[in-house]
ChimeraX commands (.cxc) that place a marker at each C-alpha (Angstrom):
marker #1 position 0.00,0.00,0.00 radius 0.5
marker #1 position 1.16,3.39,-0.67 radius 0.5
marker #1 position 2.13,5.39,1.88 radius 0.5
marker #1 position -0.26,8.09,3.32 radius 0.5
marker #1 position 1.42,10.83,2.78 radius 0.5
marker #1 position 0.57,10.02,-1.24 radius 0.5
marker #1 position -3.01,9.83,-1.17 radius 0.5
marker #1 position -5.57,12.18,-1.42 radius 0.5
marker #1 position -6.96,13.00,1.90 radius 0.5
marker #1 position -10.29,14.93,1.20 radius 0.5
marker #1 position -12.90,14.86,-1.87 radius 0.5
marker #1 position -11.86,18.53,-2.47 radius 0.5
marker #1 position -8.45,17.50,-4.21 radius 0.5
marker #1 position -10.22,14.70,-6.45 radius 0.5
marker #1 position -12.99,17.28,-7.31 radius 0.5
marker #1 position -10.35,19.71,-8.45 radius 0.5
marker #1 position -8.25,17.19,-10.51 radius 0.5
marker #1 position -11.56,15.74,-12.23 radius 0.5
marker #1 position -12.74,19.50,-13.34 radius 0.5
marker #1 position -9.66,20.72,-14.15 radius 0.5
marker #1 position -7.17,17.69,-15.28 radius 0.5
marker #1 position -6.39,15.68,-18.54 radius 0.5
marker #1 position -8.10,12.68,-19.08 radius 0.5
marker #1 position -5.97,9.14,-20.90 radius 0.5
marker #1 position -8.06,6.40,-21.72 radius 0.5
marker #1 position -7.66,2.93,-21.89 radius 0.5
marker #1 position -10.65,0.34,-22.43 radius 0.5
marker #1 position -10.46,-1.07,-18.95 radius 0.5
marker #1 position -8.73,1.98,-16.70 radius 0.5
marker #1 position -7.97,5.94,-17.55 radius 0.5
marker #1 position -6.03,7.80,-16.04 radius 0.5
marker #1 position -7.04,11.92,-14.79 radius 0.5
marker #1 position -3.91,13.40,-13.57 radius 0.5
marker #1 position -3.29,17.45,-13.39 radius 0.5
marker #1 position -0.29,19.33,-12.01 radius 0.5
marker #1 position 0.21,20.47,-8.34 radius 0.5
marker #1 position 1.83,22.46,-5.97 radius 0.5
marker #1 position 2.61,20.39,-3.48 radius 0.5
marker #1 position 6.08,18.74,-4.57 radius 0.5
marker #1 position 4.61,15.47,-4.20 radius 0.5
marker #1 position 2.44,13.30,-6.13 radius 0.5
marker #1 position -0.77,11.77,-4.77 radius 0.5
marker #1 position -3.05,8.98,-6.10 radius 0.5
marker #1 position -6.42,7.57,-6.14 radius 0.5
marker #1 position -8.33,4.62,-7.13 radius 0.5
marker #1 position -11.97,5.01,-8.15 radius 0.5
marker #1 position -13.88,1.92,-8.97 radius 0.5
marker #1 position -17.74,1.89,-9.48 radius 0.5
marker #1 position -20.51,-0.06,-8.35 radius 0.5
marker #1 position -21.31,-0.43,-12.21 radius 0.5
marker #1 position -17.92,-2.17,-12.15 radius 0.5
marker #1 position -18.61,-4.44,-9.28 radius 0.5
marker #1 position -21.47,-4.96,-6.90 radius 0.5
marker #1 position -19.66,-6.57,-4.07 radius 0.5
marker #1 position -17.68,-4.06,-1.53 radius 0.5
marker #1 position -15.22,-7.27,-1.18 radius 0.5
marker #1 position -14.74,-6.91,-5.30 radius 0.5
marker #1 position -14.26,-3.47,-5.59 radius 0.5
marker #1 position -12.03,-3.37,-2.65 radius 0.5
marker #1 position -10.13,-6.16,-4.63 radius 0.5
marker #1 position -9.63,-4.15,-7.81 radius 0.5
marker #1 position -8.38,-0.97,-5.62 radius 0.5
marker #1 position -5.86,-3.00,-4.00 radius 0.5
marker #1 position -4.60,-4.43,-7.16 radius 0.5
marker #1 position -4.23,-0.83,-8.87 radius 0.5
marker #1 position -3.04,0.34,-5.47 radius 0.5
marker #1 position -0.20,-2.48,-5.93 radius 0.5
marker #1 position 0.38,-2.20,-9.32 radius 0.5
marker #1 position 1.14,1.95,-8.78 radius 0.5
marker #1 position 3.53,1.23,-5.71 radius 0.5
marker #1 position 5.33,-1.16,-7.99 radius 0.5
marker #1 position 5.29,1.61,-10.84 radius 0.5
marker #1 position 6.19,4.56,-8.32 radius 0.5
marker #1 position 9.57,5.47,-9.63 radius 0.5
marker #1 position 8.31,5.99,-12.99 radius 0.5
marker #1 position 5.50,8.54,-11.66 radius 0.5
marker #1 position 5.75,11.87,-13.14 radius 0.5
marker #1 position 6.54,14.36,-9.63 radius 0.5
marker #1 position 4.20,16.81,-8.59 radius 0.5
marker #1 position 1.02,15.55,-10.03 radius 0.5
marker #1 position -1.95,14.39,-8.71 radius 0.5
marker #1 position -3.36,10.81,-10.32 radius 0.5
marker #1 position -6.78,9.47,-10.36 radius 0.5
marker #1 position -7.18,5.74,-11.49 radius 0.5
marker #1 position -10.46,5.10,-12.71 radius 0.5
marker #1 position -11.42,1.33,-13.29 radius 0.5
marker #1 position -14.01,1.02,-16.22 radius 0.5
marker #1 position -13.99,-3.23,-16.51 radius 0.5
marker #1 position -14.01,-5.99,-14.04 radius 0.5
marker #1 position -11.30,-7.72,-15.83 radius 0.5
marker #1 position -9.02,-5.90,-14.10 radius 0.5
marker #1 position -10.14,-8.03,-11.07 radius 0.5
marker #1 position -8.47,-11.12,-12.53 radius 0.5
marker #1 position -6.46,-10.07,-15.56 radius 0.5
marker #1 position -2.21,-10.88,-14.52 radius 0.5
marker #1 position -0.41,-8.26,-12.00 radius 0.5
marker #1 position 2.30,-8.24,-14.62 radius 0.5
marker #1 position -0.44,-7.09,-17.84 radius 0.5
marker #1 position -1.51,-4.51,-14.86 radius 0.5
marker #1 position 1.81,-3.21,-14.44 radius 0.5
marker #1 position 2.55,-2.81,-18.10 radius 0.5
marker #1 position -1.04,-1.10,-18.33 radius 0.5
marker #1 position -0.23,1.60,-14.96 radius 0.5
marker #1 position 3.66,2.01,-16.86 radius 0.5
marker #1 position 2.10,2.92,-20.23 radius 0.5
marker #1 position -0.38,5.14,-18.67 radius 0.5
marker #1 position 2.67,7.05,-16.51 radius 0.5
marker #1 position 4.46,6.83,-19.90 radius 0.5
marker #1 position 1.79,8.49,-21.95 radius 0.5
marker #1 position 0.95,11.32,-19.59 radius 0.5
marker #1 position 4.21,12.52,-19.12 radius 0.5
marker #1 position 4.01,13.65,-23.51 radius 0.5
marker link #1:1,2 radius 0.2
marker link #1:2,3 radius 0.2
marker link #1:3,4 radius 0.2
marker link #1:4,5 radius 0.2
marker link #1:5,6 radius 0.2
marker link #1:6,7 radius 0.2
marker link #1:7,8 radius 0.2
marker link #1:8,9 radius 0.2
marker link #1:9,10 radius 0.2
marker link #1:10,11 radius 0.2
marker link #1:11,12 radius 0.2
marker link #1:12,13 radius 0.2
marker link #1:13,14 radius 0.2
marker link #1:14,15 radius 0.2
marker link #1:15,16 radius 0.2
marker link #1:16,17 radius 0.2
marker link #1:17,18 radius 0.2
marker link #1:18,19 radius 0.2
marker link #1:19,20 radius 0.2
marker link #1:20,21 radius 0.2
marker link #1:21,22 radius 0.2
marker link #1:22,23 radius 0.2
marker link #1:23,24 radius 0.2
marker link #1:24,25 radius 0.2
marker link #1:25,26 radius 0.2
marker link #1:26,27 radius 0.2
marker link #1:27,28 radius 0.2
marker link #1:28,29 radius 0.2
marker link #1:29,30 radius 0.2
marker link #1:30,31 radius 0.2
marker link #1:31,32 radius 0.2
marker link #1:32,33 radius 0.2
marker link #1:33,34 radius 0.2
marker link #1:34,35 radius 0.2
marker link #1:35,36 radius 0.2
marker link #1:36,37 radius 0.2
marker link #1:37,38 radius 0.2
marker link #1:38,39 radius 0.2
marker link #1:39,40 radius 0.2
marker link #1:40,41 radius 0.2
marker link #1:41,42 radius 0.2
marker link #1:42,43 radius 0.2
marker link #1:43,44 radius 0.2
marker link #1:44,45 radius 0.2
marker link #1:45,46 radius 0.2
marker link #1:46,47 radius 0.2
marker link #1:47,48 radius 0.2
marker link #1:48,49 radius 0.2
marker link #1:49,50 radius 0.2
marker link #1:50,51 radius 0.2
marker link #1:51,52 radius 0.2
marker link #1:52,53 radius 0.2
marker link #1:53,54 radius 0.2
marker link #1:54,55 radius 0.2
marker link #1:55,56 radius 0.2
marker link #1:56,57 radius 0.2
marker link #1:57,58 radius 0.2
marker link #1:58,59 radius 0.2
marker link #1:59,60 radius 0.2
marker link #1:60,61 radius 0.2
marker link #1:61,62 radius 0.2
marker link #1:62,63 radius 0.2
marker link #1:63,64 radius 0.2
marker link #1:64,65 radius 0.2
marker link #1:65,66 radius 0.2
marker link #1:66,67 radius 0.2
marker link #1:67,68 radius 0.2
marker link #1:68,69 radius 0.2
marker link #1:69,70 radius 0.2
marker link #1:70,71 radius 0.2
marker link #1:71,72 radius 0.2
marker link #1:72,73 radius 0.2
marker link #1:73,74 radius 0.2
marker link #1:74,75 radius 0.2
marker link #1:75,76 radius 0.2
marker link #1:76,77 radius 0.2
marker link #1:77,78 radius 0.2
marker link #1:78,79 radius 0.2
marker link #1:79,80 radius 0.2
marker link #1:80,81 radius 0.2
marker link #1:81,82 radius 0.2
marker link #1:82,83 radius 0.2
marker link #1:83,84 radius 0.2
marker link #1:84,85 radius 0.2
marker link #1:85,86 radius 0.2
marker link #1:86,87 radius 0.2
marker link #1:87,88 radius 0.2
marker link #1:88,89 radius 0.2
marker link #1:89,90 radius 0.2
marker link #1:90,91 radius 0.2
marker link #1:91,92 radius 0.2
marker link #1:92,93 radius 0.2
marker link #1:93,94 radius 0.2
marker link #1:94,95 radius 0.2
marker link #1:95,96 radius 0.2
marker link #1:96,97 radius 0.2
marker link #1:97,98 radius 0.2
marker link #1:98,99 radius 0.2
marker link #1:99,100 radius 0.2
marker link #1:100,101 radius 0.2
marker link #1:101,102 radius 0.2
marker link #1:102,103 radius 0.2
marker link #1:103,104 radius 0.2
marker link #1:104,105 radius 0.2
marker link #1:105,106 radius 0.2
marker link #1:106,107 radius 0.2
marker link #1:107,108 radius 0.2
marker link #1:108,109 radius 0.2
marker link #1:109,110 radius 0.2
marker link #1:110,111 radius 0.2
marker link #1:111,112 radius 0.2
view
């Protein structure tokens, strides 16, 4: 898990990055990120109930992206706030290492 200090703390900060950040899409996660002036980046996870019923599932998914970003930290653009957004329930069961290369490309595309 990601340390606290790199997660957003209130619903103000992931209001702010959805209305005012860029948007990459991928068929089963996007990524909103925007620039901020904190010197530190932060992160969230946001998976729906359209995604997955079960609290237990969703909480599943989270973890996994959670996981998959800690691996991919290094690579993180700095000073940046980054919403995941989970759009397919594959992600659930699809292979950490296909999740990795899917959080890298996503750190890799937003930094153009």
């Amino acid at each position: 898990m990601l340390s606290k200090k790199f997660r957003f703390h209130s619903r103000g900060g992931v209001r702010f990055t959805y209305a005012h950040g860029k948007t990459i899409r991928t068929p089963k996660i996007s990524l909103v990120y925007n620039d901020n002036s904190r010197g530190f980046q932060r992160f969230a996870v946001v998976v729906s109930k359209k995604v997955e019923k079960t609290a237990v599932g969703r909480n599943r998914i989270r973890r996994r992206v959670y996981e998959a970003i800690r691996t991919e930290f290094d690579r993180a653009p700095k000073k940046r706030d980054n919403i995941f957004v989970v759009y397919n329930k594959d992600v659930m069961t699809m292979d950490f290492t296909e999740l990795c290369s899917l959080v890298r490309s996503l750190f890799s595309q937003s930094m153009v």
